[in-house]
C-alpha positions as CSV (number, residue, x, y, z in Angstrom):
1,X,96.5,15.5,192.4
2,X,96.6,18.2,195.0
3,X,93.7,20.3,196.1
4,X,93.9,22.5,194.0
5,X,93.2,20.5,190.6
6,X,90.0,21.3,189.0
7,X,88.8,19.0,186.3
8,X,87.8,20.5,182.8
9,X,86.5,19.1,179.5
10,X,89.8,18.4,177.1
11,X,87.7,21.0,174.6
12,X,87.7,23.3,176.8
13,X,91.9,23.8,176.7
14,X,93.2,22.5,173.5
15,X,91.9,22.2,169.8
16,X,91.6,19.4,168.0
17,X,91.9,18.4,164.0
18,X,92.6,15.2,161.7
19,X,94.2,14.5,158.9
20,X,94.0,13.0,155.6
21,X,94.8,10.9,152.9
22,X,95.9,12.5,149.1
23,X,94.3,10.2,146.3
24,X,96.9,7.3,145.9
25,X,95.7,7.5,142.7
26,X,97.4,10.8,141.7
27,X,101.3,10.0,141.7
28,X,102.0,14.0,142.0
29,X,100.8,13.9,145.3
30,X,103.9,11.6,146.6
31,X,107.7,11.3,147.1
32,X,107.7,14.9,147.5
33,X,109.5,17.0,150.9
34,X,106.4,17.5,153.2
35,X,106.4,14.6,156.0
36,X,103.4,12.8,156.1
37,X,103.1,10.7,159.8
38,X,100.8,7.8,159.7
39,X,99.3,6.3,162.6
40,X,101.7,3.1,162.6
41,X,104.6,5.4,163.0
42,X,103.0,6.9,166.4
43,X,105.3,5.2,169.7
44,X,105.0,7.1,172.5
45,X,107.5,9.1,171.5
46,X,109.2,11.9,169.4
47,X,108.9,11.4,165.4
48,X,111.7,13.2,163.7
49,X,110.8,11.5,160.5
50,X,108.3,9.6,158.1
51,X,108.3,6.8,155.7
52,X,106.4,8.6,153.2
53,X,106.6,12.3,152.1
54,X,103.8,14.2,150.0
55,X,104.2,17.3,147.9
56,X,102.6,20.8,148.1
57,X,99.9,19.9,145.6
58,X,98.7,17.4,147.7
59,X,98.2,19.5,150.8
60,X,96.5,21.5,148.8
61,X,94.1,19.4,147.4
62,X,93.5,17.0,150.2
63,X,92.4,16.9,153.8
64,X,95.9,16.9,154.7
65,X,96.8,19.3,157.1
66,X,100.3,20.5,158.1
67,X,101.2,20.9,161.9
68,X,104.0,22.2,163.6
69,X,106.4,20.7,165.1
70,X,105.7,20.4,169.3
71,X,101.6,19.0,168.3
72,X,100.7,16.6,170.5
73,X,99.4,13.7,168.3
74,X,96.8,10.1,169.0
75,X,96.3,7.5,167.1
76,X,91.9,7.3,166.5
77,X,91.7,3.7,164.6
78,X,92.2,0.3,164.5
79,X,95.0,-1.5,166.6
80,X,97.2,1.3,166.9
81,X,94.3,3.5,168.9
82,X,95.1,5.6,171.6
83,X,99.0,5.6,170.6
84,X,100.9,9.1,171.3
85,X,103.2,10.7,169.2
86,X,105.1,14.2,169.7
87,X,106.3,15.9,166.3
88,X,109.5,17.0,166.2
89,X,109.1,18.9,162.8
90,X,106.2,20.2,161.0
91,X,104.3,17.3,159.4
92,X,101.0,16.7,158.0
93,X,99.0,13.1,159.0
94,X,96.8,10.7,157.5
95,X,92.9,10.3,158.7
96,X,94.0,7.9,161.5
97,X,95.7,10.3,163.6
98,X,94.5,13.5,165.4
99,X,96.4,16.5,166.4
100,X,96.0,18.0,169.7
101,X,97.0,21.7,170.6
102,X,96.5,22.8,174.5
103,X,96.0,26.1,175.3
104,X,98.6,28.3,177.6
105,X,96.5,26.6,180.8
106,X,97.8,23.0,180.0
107,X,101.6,21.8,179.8
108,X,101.7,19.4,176.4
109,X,104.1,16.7,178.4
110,X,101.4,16.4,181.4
111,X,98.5,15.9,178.9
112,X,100.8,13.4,176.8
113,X,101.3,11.4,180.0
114,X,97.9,12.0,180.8
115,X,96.9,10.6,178.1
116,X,98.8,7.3,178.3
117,X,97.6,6.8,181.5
118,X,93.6,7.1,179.6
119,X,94.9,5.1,176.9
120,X,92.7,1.6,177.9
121,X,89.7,3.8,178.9
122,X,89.9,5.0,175.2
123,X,90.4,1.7,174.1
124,X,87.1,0.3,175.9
125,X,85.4,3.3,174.0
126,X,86.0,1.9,170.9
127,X,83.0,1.6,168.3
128,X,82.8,-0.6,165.1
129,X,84.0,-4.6,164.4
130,X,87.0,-6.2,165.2
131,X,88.9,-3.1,164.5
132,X,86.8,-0.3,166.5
133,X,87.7,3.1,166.2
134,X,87.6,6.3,168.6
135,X,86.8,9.7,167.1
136,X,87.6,13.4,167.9
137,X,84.6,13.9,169.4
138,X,85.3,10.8,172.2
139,X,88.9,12.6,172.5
140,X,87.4,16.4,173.2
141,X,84.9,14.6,176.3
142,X,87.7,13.8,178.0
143,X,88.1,14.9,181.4
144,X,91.5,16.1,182.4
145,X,93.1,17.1,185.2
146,X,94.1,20.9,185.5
147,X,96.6,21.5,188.5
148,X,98.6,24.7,188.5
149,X,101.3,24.9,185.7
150,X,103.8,24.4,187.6
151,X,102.4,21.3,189.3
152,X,102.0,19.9,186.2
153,X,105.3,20.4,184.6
154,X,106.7,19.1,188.0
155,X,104.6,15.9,187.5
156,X,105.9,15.7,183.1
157,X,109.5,15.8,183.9
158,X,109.2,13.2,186.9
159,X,107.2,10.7,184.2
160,X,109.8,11.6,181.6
161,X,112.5,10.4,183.4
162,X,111.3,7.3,184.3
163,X,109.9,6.6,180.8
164,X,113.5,7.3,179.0
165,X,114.5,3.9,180.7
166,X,110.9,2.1,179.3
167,X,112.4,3.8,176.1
168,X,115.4,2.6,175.8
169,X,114.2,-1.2,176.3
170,X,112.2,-1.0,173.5
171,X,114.7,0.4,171.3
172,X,116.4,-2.9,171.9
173,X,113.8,-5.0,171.0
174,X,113.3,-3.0,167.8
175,X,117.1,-3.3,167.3
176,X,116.8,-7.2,167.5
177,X,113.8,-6.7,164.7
178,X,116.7,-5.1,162.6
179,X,119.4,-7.3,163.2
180,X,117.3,-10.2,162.0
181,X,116.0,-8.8,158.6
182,X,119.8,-7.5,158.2
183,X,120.8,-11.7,158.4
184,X,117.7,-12.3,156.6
185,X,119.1,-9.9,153.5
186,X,122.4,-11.8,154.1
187,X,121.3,-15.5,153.8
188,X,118.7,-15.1,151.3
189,X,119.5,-11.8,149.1
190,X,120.8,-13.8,145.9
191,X,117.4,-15.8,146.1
192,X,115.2,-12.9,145.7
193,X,115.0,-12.6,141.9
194,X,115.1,-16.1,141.7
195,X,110.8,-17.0,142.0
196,X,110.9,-20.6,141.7
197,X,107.4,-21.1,143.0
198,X,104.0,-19.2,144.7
199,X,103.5,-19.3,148.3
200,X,100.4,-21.4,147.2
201,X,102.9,-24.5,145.9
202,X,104.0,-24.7,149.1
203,X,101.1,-24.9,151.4
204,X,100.4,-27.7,153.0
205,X,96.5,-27.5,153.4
206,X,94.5,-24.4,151.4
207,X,94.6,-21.0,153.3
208,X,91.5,-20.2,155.7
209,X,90.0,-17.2,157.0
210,X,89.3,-17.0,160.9
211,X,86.3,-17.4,163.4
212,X,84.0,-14.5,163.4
213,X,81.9,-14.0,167.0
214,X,80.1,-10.8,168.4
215,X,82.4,-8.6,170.6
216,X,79.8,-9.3,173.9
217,X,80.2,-13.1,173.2
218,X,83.9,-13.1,174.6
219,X,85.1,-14.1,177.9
220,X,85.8,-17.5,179.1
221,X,86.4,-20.6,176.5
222,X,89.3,-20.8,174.2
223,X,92.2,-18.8,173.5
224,X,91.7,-16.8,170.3
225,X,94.6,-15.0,168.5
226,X,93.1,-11.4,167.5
227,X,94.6,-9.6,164.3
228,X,96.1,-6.9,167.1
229,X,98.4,-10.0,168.5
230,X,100.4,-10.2,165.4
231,X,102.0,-6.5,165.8
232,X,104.8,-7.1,168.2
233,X,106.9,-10.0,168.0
234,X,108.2,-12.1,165.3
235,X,106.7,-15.4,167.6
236,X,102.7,-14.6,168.8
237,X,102.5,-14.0,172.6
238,X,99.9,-16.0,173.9
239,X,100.1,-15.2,177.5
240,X,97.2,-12.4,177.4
241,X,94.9,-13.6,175.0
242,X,91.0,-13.4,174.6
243,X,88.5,-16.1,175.0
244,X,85.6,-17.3,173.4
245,X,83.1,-20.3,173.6
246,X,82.5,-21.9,170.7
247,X,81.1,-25.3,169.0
248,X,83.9,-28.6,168.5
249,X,83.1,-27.9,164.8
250,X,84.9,-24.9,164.7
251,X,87.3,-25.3,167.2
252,X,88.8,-28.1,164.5
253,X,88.2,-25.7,162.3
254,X,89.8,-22.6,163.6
255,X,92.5,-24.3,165.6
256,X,96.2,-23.5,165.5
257,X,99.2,-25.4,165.3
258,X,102.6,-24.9,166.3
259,X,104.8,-22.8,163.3
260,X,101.3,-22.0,161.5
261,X,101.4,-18.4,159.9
262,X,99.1,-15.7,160.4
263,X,98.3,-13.0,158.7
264,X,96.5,-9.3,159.4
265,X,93.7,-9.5,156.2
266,X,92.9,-5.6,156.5
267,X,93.9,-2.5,158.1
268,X,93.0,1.2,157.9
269,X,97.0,1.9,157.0
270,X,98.8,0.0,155.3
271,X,101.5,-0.3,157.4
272,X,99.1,-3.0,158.7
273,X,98.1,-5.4,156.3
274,X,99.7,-8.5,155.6
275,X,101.7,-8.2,158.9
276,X,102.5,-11.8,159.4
277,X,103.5,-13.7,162.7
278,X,103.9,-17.3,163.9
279,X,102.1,-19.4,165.9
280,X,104.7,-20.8,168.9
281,X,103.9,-24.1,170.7
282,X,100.4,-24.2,172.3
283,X,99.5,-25.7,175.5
284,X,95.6,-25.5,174.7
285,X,93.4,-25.4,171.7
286,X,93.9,-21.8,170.3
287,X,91.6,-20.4,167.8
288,X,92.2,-17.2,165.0
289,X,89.9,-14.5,164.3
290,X,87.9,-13.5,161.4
291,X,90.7,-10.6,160.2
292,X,93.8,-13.0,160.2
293,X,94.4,-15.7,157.1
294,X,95.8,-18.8,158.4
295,X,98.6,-20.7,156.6
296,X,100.2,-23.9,157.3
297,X,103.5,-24.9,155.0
298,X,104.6,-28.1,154.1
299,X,107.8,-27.7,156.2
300,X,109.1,-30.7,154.0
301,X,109.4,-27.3,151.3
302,X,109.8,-24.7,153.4
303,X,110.9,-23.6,156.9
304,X,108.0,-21.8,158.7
305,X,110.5,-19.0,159.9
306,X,112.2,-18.3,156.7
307,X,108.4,-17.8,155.1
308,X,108.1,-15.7,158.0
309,X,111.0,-13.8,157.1
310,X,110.4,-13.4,153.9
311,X,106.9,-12.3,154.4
312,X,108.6,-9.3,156.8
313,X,111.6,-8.6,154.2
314,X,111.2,-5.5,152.3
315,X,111.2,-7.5,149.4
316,X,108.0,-9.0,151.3
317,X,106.4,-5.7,152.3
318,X,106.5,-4.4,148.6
319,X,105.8,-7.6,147.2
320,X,102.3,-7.4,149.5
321,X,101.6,-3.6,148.9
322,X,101.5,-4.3,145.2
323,X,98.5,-7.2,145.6
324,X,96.9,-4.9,148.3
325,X,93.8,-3.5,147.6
326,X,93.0,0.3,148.9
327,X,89.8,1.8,149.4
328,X,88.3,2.9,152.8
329,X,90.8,0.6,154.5
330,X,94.0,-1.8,153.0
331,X,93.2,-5.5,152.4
332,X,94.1,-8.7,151.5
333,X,92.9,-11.6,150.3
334,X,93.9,-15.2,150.5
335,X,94.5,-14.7,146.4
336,X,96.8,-12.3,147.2
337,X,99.1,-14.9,149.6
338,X,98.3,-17.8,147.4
339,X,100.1,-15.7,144.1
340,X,102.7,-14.4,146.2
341,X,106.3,-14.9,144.7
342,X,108.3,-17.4,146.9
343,X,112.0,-18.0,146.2
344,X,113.1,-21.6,147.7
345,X,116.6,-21.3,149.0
346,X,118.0,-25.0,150.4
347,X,116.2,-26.3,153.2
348,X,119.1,-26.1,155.5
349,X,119.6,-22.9,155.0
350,X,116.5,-22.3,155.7
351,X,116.6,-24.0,159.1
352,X,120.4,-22.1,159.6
353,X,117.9,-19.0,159.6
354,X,114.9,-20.3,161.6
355,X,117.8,-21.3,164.2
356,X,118.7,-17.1,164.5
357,X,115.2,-16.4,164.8
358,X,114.7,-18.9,167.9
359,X,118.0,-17.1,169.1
360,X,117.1,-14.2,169.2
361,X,113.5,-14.7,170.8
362,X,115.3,-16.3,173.7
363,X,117.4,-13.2,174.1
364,X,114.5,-11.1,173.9
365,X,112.5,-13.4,176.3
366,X,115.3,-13.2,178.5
367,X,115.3,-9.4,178.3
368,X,111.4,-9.7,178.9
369,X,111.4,-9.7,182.8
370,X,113.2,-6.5,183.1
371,X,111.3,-4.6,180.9
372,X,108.4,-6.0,182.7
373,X,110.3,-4.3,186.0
374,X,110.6,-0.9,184.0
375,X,107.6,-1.0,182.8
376,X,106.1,-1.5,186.3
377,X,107.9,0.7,187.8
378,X,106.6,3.4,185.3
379,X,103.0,2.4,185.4
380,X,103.0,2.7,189.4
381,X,104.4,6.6,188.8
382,X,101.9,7.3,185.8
383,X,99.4,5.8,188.1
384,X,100.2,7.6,191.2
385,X,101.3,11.3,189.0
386,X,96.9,10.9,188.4
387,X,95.4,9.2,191.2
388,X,92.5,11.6,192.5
């Protein structure tokens, strides 16, 4: 920042409101032509359009609010907190995202990189259990950085530059996302209608709920998988994740095992719930936490990556949104896994698939180390663009 930066309260130059959620239970309020962004759909980037749509009776009988197109939006809950979105049409939000307006003092690029760069201090404010939230009023305390204007639109176009080639990394990992369910629909589409068995039949010991320990108890001990590790990849990352001490009871309890599936019990949107993942080869005891549901197939029935597919189908997402349970936040239960409909292609068909899967994590292992450069490279210029 240059000399002449003063700092000011993020209240003091741009307003702040939330959204909300129309009652589910009133089937007018949906599938109408008003885009309604939910805080899963928040990337760091520009949203052009949602997965759901509400109508005009439900904005007006709801918390709902609709924004224009150029609000600058943040993600307040759960795992997806302090993501950034940037609308590029008028759209309304859900209660888990908060739009941001600045005032004619503050360019709307330099507080969105701004706020990136803030994004683990908002984090480490978090408040509540293993899912903590921020709230508006954390997000209006902020202090922020007010160089001249033209400073700071200097500073936004330099970061956007260097994040269009973080961008367009990810895009290819959430091309590879799309290419697998595509051979997923291929291999196994005929099956579908075809419920042979429950996921339950096929389980090789009964389902268990994770390891529940006070956020100030972590630290050093054993890796534990938390429900936010199971967003990202179609294999867990393991490389990065928390530790806790705990008893040799539990850790043969809790324990993982190699092509064990895990599953997100609850979530604030539903986008959330039921997200599954798998566990890769460990090479220390690795525990799960109290909002994941462990389950480990009998692989003599079924391939742990085609479950894993089918769990991420869309013919797995609706399948889990109709067992779901919505109130203040979108659960599951294990009844819900243990009744959930599970076509059994051929085993070797099966493993034909799990072989694509392994493919295509190698590719985007291999991929891995130059995003890691990119990504570098752009955290060094967000880090510098804000340095006092």
């Amino acid at each position: 920042m240059n000399k002449q930066t003063t700092w000011v309260k993020l209240r003091n130059v741009c307003d702040t409101t939330s959204g909300g959620t129309p009652s589910r239970d009133v089937a007018a309020y949906y599938g109408g032509d008003i885009p309604w962004v939910k805080s899963g759909e928040l990337l760091d980037g520009l949203i052009t359009d949602t997965e759901e749509k509400i109508t005009k009776a439900a904005l007006a009988s709801s918390s709902a609010k609709l924004f224009p197109a150029g609000t600058l939006l943040i993600a307040l809950y759960g795992a997806t907190v302090g993501r950034l979105g940037i609308l590029g049409i008028d759209a309304t939000t859900n209660q888990a995202v908060c739009g941001i307006t600045p005032n004619e003092q503050l360019d709307r690029d330099f507080l969105f990189y701004y706020l990136l760069k803030q994004r683990e201090k908002l984090i480490d404010s978090r408040t509540g259990g293993a899912q903590p939230n921020i709230n508006q009023e954390i997000i209006r305390e902020l202090d922020i950085p007010l160089p001249p204007l033209t400073e700071q639109k200097r500073i936004a176009s330099l970061l956007a530059r260097a994040d269009r080639l973080r961008q367009l990394r990810r895009t290819a990992h959430d091309l590879s996302d799309s290419v697998l369910q595509s051979v997923f629909l291929e291999m196994f589409g005929k099956y579908l209608n075809k419920i042979e068995c429950l996921f339950g039949d096929v389980l090789e010991i009964p389902l268990t709920n994770g390891f529940f320990e006070k956020n100030d108890k972590y630290g050093k001990g054993n890796p534990i998988v938390w429900v936010d590790n199971l967003y990202h990849t179609n294999i867990i990352d393991t490389t990065y994740l928390r530790r806790v001490q705990v008893s040799q009871k539990d850790l043969g309890k809790y324990e993982v095992l190699e092509g064990d599936l895990l599953f997100t019990r609850s979530s604030l949107v539903a986008e959330g719930v039921g997200r599954a993942n798998i566990v890769p080869r460990l090479n220390e005891i690795t525990m799960f936490e109290s909002h994941v549901i462990r389950a480990r197939v009998d692989k003599k029935k079924i391939n742990p990556f085609y479950a894993l597919g089918l769990f991420r189908s869309q013919f797995g997402n609706s399948e889990m949104m109709k067992r779901a349970k919505t109130a203040t936040m979108t659960t599951i239960g294990q009844d819900t896994l243990y009744e959930f409909p599970c076509p059994l292609p051929p085993l070797n068909l099966q493993e034909e698939f799990a072989g694509v899967v392994r493919r295509v994590e190698s590719l985007r292992g291999r991929m891995g180390e130059s995003t890691r450069e990119v990504e570098g490279l752009f955290e060094s210029l967000l880090a510098e663009a804000f340095s006092a």
